[in-house]
C-alpha positions, -999 to 999 in steps of 0.1 A, spaced: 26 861 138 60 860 151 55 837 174 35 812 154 64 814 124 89 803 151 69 775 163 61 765 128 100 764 122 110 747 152 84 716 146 102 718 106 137 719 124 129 693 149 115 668 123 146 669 101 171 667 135 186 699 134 174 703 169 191 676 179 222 677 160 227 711 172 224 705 210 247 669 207 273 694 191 269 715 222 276 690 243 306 676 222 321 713 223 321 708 260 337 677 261 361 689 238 368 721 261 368 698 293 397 672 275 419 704 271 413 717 301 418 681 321 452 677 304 466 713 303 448 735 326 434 758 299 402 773 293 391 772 260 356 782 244 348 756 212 325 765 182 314 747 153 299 749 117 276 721 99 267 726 64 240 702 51 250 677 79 285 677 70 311 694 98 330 720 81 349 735 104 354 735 146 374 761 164 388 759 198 397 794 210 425 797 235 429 831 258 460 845 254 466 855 291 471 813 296 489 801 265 512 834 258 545 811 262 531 780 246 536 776 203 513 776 180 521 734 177 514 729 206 485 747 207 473 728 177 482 700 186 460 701 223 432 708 195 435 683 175 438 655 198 408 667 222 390 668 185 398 634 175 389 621 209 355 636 217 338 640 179 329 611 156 327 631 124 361 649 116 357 684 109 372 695 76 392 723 90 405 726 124 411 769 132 431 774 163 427 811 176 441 823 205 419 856 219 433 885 238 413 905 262 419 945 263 443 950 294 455 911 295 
């Protein structure tokens, strides 16, 4: 039952282009994570949210062992540009988190 519920879901996903919405996001996260790292040196992971088609929000997490002397600016700034450059749709809110890992 399971089983034919998810397949029944992914044909109704795939014919709306969820499916591939979701994976072209995926690859723009990367991009987005390879601009930063190509011009600053950091890692960064990159999530998203769509709501009805429409990109709400991405965020671009930092770790704080790499970025602990940087500001916030610039931080958002690294964002922001690496955004603009890789995505075609501009997100409605940009949230810039930086992520500490226990004994870092």
């Amino acid at each position: 039952m399971k089983s034919a519920l998810s397949l029944a879901l992914l044909i109704l996903f795939a014919g709306c282009g969820l499916v591939e919405d979701v994976k072209g996001m995926m690859e723009k996260a990367q991009a987005v994570s390879k601009a930063i790292k190509d011009k600053h040196g950091w890692e960064t992971q990159v999530g998203w949210n769509l709501n009805n088609g429409k990109l709400t929000d991405v965020t671009v997490l930092f770790q704080s062992k790499e970025v602990r002397e940087q500001k916030v600016a610039v931080l958002e700034g690294a964002a922001a540009e690496a955004v603009a450059k890789t995505l075609t749709m501009k997100p409605e809110t940009l949230i810039v988190q930086i992520v500490s890992q226990p004994g870092n």
